[in-house]
Phi, psi and omega in degrees: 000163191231176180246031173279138190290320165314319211238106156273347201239013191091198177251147188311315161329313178268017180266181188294335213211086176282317187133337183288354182304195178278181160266121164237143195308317181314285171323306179311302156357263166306326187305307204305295223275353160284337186266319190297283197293000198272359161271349194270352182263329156277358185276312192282333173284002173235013157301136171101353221271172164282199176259346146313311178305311208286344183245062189221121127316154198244024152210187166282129170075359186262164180323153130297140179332294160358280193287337184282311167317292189296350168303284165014277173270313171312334184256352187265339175278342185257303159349280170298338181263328146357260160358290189307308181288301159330314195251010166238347203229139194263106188047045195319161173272092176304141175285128157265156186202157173295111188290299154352302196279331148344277198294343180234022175250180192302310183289302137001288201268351180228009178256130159316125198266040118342287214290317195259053169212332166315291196294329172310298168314320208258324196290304183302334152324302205266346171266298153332347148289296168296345175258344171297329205253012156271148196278152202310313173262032161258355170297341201266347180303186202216160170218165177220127204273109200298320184275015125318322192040062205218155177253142184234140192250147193322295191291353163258313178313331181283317171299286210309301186283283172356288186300323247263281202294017169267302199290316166278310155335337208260318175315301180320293193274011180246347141320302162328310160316310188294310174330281243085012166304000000 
């Protein structure tokens, strides 16, 4: 664990599973059921909170709890179609979009964030599918991340999200901790 208020879990570097490892059915494994459990895991950090709460930054200058669930679900829809393009397309150019502004648009800041814990569920359902079913050598396929300007390959992208939702979840319940939620 880290105490940088950004990283509560570190940077995706410092975890155990980046994605540059080799592939092992394990590690894929653990990505899945870590991608698998992540609505039930934001569902849970934030039960019981108020709508005070829910409007708590979960650092100085950072998201509100609020804005991270719909953070969430906004990067987790871009995940699956991420996949999708991938595993249909020879080396696509993936859409990057502003996360910041994201986050700060109408939706982000005035739907009960209900509606993105819903979605979370039902969008994980159909990507844990898909990702049980891609086969040991389609992981090595690639999409390409244009202002990165990086080729990314299927298995570092299942670390990336893996990591992505852990990482925000983390926010939340290492805020809580700091409260007394």
């Amino acid at each position: 664990m880290s105490d940088d208020l950004r990283y509560p879990i570190g940077k995706i570097g410092d975890q155990a599973f980046t994605g540059k490892e080799a592939y092992s059915d394990e590690l894929k494994n653990a990505a899945i059921k870590d991608i698998s459990f992540l609505p039930q895991l934001i569902e849970n950090a934030i039960l019981n909170l108020d709508e005070s709460q829910l409007g708590t930054p979960y650092r100085p200058e950072g998201w509100t709890v609020k804005q991270v669930v719909h953070h969430v679900a906004d990067s987790h829809m871009n995940a699956y179609i991420r996949f999708k393009l991938g595993l249909t397309e020879d080396n696509p150019i993936i859409k990057p979009y502003d996360e910041k502004a994201w986050a700060n648009l109408s939706d982000s800041k005035n739907i009960p964030i209900n509606i993105s814990i819903t979605l979370l569920y039902a969008l994980h359902t159909r990507l844990v599918e898909l990702l049980k079913n891609i086969k040991d050598e389609e992981w090595q396929r690639t999409v390409f991340h244009p202002e990165q300007k990086t080729t990314i390959t299927l298995w570092r992208l299942l670390a990336m999200y893996a990591w992505h939702g852990k990482h925000h979840t983390a926010h939340i319940t290492k805020l809580r901790e700091r409260n007394g939620w």
